[in-house]
N, C-alpha and C positions, 0 to 999 in steps of 0.2 A: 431814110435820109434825115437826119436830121437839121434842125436851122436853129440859129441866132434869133431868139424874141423876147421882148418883154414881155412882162406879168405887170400890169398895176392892181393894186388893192384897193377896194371901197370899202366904207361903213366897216361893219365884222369882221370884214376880211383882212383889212389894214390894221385894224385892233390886233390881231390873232399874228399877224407876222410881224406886225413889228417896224416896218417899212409902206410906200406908200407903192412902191414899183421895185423890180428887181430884173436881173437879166440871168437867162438861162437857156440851153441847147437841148431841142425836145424835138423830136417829128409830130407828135399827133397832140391835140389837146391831155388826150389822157395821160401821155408821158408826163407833159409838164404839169397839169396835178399831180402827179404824184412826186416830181420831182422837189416842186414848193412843200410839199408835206412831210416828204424827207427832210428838208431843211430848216425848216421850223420846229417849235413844240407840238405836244399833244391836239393841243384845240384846233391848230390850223386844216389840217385835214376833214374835219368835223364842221366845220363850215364850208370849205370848199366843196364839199358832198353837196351842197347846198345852193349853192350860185349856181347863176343863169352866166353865160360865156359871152363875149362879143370879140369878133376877130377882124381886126381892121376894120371897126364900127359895122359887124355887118352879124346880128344874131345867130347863134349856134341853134338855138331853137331846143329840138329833143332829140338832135343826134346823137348817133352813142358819142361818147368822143373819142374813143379811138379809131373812129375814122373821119375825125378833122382836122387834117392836114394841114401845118402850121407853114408857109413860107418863110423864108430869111427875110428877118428885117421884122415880122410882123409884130404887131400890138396886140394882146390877148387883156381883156378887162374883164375881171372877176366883179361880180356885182351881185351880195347877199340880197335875200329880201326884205323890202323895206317894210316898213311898217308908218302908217300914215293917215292921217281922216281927211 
């Protein structure tokens, strides 16, 4: 089944798409990576490989993501890694 969520972009990520949030219809996290990758250039996929997830402020951790299951409505936050002293 799929839902109604946004994607926001940080750092990298919002570099590479072009926008800072977007909306898109996905069931599982891994749909909607792929579906942002689809819709962007080259680079955006190549960073998103790379993010850590958070879903309604709440870490995806090291699940696969095709089985994190996106509710309607939800907020998904792509978040590259930082770099920082």
């Amino acid at each position: 089944m799929s839902a109604g969520v946004v994607l926001r972009y940080w750092a990298a990520a919002k570099a590479a798409a072009g926008v800072a949030e977007e909306s898109f219809t996905a069931g599982t996290l891994a749909e909607l990576v792929d579906a942002a990758g689809a819709r962007h250039g080259p680079s955006l996929p190549a960073v998103l490989a790379r993010c850590s997830y958070l879903v309604d402020e709440v870490p995806v951790g090291t699940r696969a993501w095709a089985s994190v299951w996106l509710p309607d409505g939800a907020v998904v936050e792509a978040l590259p890694p930082f770099a920082g002293g």
